[in-house]
N, C-alpha and C positions, 0 to 999 in steps of 0.2 A: 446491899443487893449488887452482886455483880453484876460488872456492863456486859451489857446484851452483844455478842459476836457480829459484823454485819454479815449480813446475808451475801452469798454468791450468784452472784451474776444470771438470771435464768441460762439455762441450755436448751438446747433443741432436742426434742426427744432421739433417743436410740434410731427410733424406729423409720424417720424422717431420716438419717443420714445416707443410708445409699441411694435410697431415688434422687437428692439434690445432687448429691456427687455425679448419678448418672446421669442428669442435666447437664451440667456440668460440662461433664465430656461430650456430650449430645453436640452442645450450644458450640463448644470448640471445635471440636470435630466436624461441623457444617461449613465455621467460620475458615477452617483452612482449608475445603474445599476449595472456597472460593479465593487461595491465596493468588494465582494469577489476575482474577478480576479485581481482587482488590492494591493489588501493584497498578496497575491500568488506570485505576479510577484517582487513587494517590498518591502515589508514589513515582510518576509520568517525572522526567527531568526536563530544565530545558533544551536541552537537547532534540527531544523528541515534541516539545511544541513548536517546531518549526515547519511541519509536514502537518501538524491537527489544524483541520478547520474550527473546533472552537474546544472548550475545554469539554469535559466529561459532563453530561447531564444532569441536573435535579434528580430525572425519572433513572437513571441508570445507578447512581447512589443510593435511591429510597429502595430501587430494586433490590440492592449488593443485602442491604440489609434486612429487607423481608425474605430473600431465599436464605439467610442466616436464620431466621426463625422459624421458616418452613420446614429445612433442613433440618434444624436442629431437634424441631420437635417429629416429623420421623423417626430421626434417630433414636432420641428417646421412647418413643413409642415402642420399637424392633427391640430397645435392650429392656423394656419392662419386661416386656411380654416373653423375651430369653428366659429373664431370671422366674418369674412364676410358671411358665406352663412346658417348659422342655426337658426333654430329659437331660441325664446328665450325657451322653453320649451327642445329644444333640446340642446340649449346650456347648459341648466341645466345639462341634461344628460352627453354631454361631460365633465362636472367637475368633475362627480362623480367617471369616468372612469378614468379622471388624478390623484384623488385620490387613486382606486384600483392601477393605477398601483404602486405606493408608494412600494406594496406588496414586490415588485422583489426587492425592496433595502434594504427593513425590514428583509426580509426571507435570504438575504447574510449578513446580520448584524448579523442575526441567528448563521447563519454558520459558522461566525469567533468566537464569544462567545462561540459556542458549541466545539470550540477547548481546554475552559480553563473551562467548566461548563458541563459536561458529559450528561444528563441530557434534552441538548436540544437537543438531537440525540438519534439513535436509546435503548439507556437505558430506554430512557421513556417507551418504551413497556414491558421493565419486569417488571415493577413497575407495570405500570394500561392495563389490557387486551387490544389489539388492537382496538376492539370494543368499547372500552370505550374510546381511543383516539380520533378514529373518529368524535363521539356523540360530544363530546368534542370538535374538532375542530370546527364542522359542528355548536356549539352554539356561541360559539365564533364569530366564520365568521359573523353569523347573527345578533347579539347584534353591531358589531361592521360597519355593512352596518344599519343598524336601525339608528346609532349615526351618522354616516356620510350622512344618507340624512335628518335626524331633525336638523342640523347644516352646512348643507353643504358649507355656505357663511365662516362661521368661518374658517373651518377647511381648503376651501379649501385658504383663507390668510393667516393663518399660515404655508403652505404648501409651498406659494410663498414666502413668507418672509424668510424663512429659506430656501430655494435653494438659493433665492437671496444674502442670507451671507455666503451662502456655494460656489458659482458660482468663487472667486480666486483660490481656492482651483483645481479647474480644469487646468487649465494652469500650475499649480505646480506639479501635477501629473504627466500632459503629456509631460510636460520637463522632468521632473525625468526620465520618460520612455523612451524620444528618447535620452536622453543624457548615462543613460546602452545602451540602444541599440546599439550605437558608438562605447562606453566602455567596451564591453563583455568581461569580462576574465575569463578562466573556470580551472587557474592555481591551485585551493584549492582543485577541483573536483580529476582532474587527478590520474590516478593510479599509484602505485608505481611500481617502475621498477623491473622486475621478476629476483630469482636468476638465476645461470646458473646448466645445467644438470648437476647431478653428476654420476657416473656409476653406474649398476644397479649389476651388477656380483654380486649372491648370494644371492639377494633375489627371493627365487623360491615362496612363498605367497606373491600375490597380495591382496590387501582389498580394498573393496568399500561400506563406511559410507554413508548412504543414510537419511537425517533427511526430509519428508514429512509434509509440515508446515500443523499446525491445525490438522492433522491424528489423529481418535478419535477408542480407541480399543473399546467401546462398540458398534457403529453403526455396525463396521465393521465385529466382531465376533460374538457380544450377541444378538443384537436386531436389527442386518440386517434387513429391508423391505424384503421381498420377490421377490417383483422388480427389487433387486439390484443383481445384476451376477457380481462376483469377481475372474473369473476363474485363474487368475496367480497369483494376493493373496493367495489362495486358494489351487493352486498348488505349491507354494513357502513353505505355514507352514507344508507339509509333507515332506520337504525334510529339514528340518531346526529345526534348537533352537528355539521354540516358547517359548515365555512367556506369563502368562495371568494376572500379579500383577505388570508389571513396573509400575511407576512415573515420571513422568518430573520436574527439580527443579524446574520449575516457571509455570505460566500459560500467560507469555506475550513472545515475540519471542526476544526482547532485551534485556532482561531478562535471560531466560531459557538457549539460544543461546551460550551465552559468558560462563554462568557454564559447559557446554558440552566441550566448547573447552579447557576451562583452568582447570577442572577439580574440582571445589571448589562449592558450590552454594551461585549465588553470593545473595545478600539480596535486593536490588535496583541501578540502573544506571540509568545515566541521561548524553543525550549524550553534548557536549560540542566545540560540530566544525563538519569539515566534517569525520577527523576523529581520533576524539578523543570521548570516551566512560568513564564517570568517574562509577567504579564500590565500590558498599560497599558490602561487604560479610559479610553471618554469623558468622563467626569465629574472623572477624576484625573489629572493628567499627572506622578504616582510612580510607579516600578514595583512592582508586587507578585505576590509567588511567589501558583502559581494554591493551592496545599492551605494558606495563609497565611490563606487568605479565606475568610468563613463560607460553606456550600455545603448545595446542596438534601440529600443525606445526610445530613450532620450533624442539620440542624433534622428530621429525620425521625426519627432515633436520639432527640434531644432529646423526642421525638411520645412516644416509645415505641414505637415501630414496628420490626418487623424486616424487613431490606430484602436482597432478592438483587438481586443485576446482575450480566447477559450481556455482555460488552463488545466492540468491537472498535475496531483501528489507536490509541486513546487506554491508556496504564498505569492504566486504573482500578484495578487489585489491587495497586499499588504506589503510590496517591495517596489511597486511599480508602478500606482497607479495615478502618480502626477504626471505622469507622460502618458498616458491611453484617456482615449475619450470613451471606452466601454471594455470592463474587466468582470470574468467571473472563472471561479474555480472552484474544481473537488478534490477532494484527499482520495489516497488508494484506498480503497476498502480492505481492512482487516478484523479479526477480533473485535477489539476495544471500540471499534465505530458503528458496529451492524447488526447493534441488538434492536435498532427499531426506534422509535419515536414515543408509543405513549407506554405506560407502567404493565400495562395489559399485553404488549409483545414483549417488553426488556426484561420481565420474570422468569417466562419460563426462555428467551434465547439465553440469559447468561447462563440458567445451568446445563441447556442442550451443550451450550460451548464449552463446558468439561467433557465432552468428548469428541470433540473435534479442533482441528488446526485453522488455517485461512484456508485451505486447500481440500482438507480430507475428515469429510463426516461420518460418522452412523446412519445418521439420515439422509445419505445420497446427496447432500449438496450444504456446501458449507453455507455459514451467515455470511461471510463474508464475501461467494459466488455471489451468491442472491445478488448482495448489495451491489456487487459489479455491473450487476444489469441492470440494476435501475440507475446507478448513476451515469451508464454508458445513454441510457435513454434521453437523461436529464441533458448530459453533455451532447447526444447532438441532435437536438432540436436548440440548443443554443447558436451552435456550429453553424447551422444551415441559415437561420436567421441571419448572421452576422455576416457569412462570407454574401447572401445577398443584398445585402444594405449597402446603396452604389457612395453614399458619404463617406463609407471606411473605404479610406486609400489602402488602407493596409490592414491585413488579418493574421493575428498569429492563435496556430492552434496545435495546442500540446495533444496529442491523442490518449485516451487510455489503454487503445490497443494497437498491437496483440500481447501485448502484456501480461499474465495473470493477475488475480484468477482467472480460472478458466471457467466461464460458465456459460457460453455461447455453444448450442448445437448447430451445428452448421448444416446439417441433411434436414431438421426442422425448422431451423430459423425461427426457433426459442433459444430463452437466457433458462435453461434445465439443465444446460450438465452438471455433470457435479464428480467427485474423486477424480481430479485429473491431474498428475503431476508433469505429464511433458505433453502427451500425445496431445492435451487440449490446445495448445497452440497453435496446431496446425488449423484447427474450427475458426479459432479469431485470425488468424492467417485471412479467413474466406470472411469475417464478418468485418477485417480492414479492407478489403475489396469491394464489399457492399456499400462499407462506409463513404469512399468515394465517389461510389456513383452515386452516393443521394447529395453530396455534395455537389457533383458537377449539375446533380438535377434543378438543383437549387438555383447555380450557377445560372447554368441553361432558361429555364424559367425567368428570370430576373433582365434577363438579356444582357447579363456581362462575361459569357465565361470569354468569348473572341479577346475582351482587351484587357483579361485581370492572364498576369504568371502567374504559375499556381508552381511550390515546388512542395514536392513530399518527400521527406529524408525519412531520418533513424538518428536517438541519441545512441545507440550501442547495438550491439549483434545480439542475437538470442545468448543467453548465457548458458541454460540448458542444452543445448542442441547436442551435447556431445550424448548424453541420456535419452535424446530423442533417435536420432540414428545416426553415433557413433562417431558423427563427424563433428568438425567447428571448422568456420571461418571467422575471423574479423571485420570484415565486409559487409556496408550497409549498402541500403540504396538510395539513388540521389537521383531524382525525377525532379527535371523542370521544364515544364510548357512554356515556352515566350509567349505572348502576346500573337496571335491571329498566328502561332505555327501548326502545321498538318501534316509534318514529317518529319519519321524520329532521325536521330541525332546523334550517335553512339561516342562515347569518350573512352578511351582504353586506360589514359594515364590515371599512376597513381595520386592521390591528394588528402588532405585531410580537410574535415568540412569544418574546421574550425573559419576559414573563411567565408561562410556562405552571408553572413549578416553583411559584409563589407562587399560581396558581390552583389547582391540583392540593392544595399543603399545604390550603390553605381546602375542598376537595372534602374531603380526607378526617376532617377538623374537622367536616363534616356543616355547613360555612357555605352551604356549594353543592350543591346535591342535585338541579336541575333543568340541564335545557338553557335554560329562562327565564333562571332565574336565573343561568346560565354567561355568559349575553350579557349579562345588567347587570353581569354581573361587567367583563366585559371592556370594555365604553362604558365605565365607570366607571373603568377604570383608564388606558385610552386618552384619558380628558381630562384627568386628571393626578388626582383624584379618592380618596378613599379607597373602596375598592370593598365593604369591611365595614361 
């Protein structure tokens, strides 16, 4: 008897093959939707863990991958229901639609490119007038829906073909994802542990360094709108050292930032972990880690002083915090931070965020406004706390405004705006104004404002402002109250405020105790001088 043939392999019926394949594409076609979010969630360098207050979430990963399956099975749902119930005309039409939407994984392709290529984000408009953008987009769009319906058969096979070799790739992601999600550890995050109080016996000046990120001295002084009401700005430069010629040493805030504290100006950094900063200065062409270098904390500790800092977008509680006896900080709100907290917001915010920037939603107000607001809220009820707390000899406090986002109404005095690319500055402009009068209310209340200085600078100028109207300066402002002064104080000369840490140590020294004496201080050190 002949030996029996073996048997071939079951198959899948005929009939089963194109619904699985339209899975398939479904399943892929959702998962590259969310190719921005999923760079964000994995593919973060460390580079960019230097500015994240902690890693990506559990609930922000379990999310990436349930909108992978909500998606997907839409989609599949849209292409059954093509193939059984449309016509052939209309099935045309749904091809062309699963082509457009291609868009949403193009346009996050965009957006991770425009991380290393400047260029395909908002710089393009200082380059070619907004107008011209538009024109521009609007021909493009057109040229490129003209191409895809005189080839729609091609283009839309090569559409399938390449999800179809892209379609492992999904399973590998969304392992990746639930397997962090398991794995969470936010140990590189964590802040470092604070020193302990020292006594304060004998210092009778208190000081409070105030750096207001992006604060731009020309909107503010020169070419204020008439709109714009600054009344405790306003009220502040007649009772204070007004300057009208500082500098800031850099115009980026990683930058500028770290010259201020360590007192040098540094030339470029580039961060290197969550918190490590590698710094090259003018004067040095080695690199050096930025917590490597002696820093205005330290000598302050060294004072005997006890020092709180408010911080924001910089790891001050992970670079600093053996010299402060009270540290906290927030990251800038962007994208990848502002879907929320439990699984029930960070579902649907990640896929509202396929159509919108940090700045410009669909829905009239980006995730990442919102989130401005509430961290600006978080941030100052810190703020107010601390500068009234008479044990803190010293308070340093990073602002986060007027900065964007922009999500401060300034005529309601809500956190509602939303789609603002310039004009909202001028709103935080008015809610940096407010911000210090609840400060000084604090102050006032507590009964210290007579013996603390208070100075409010800028790490950098508005960078916008030329989009805003027309103009630029380089000029910040440099507001500093002495001690029990009640008349302002005007300074003409120019200077860079990379000194102000080394003036400020000599204020509380009692080397400096006038606004007189603050401007010898500063001619003196602007000609190279020893100012003591």
């Amino acid at each position: 008897m002949a030996a029996e043939r073996p048997q071939r392999a079951a198959r899948l019926p005929e009939q089963y093959h194109e619904p699985l394949r339209d899975l398939v594409l479904a399943l892929t076609l959702g998962a590259l939707w969310l190719i921005r979010i999923w760079a964000q969630l994995l593919t973060y360098s460390k580079v960019d863990t230097y500015v994240m207050r902690e890693p990506p979430t559990s609930n922000y990963l379990y999310g990436a991958v349930i909108n992978v399956l909500l998606l997907g099975g839409v989609f599949w749902g849209l292409i059954t229901f093509a193939r059984r119930k449309l016509t052939a005309s209309q099935y045309r039409f749904a091809q062309f639609c699963f082509l457009v939407s291609l868009i949403v994984p193009v346009n996050g392709a965009r957006a991770l490119l425009a991380t290393q290529f400047d260029y395909l984000r908002s710089p393009l408009f200082e380059i070619i007038p907004m107008r011209y953008v538009e024109v521009l987009s609007l021909l493009l769009s057109a040229l490129a829906i003209a191409a895809v319906l005189r080839w729609l058969r091609f283009f839309k096979h090569i559409a399938s073909r390449v999800l179809l070799i892209l379609s492992p790739f999904v399973l590998l992601t969304c392992g990746q994802a639930l397997w962090r999600a398991t794995h969470n550890s936010d140990a590189a995050f964590r802040n470092s542990p604070l020193a302990p109080p020292l006594s304060t016996a004998g210092h009778q000046v208190r000081a409070i360094w105030m750096i207001a990120d992006e604060w731009d001295y020309r909107l503010s002084f020169v070419n204020r709108p008439p709109a714009v009401h600054l009344p405790e700005i306003d009220r502040l430069r007649k009772e204070a050292f007004f300057a009208s010629n500082a500098y800031s040493p850099a115009n980026q805030t990683i930058i500028s930032v770290p010259s201020l504290i360590v007192g040098r100006r540094v030339r470029r950094s580039q961060a290197m972990g969550t918190s490590h900063l590698q710094l090259w200065f003018w004067d040095d062409p080695n690199p050096v880690s930025f917590t490597a270098v002696p820093n205005f904390f330290e000598r302050l500790r060294q004072e005997g002083m006890n020092t709180a800092l408010v911080g924001w977008y910089l790891p001050y509680c992970r670079s600093f915090s053996s010299d402060l006896t009270s540290c906290e900080w927030w990251p800038q709100p962007i994208q990848s931070n502002s879907y929320g907290d439990t699984l029930a917001e960070v579902v649907p915010s990640q896929i509202r965020s396929l159509v919108e920037t940090n700045v410009l939603s669909a829905f009239g107000q980006a995730l990442a406004a919102r989130h401005a607001g509430q961290i600006y809220s978080q941030w100052l009820e810190r703020a107010k706390a601390d500068v009234a707390q008479a044990n803190f000899d010293f308070v340093y406090i990073h602002a986060p405004v007027p900065h964007s986002p922009f999500a401060y109404d300034a005529a309601a005095g809500t956190f509602t705006r939303g789609n603002s690319l310039t004009k909202g500055y001028l709103d935080n402009l008015v809610l940096l104004d407010r911000t210090i009068g609840a400060l000084r209310a604090a102050l006032e209340g507590s009964g210290l404002w007579d013996r603390t200085a208070l100075l409010i600078t800028s790490d950098h100028h508005y960078r916008e402002s030329q989009a805003l109207d027309g103009k630029t300066s380089p000029l910040i402002p440099f507001v500093l109250k002495m001690p029990y002064q009640t008349a302002t104080f005007p300074y003409e000369r120019a200077f860079n405020t990379v000194l102000t840490g080394d003036l400020l140590l000599d204020l509380m020294r009692g080397k400096v105790s006038t606004p007189e004496q603050a401007a010898r201080w500063i001619t003196a050190r602007q000609a190279g001088a020893d100012p003591r």
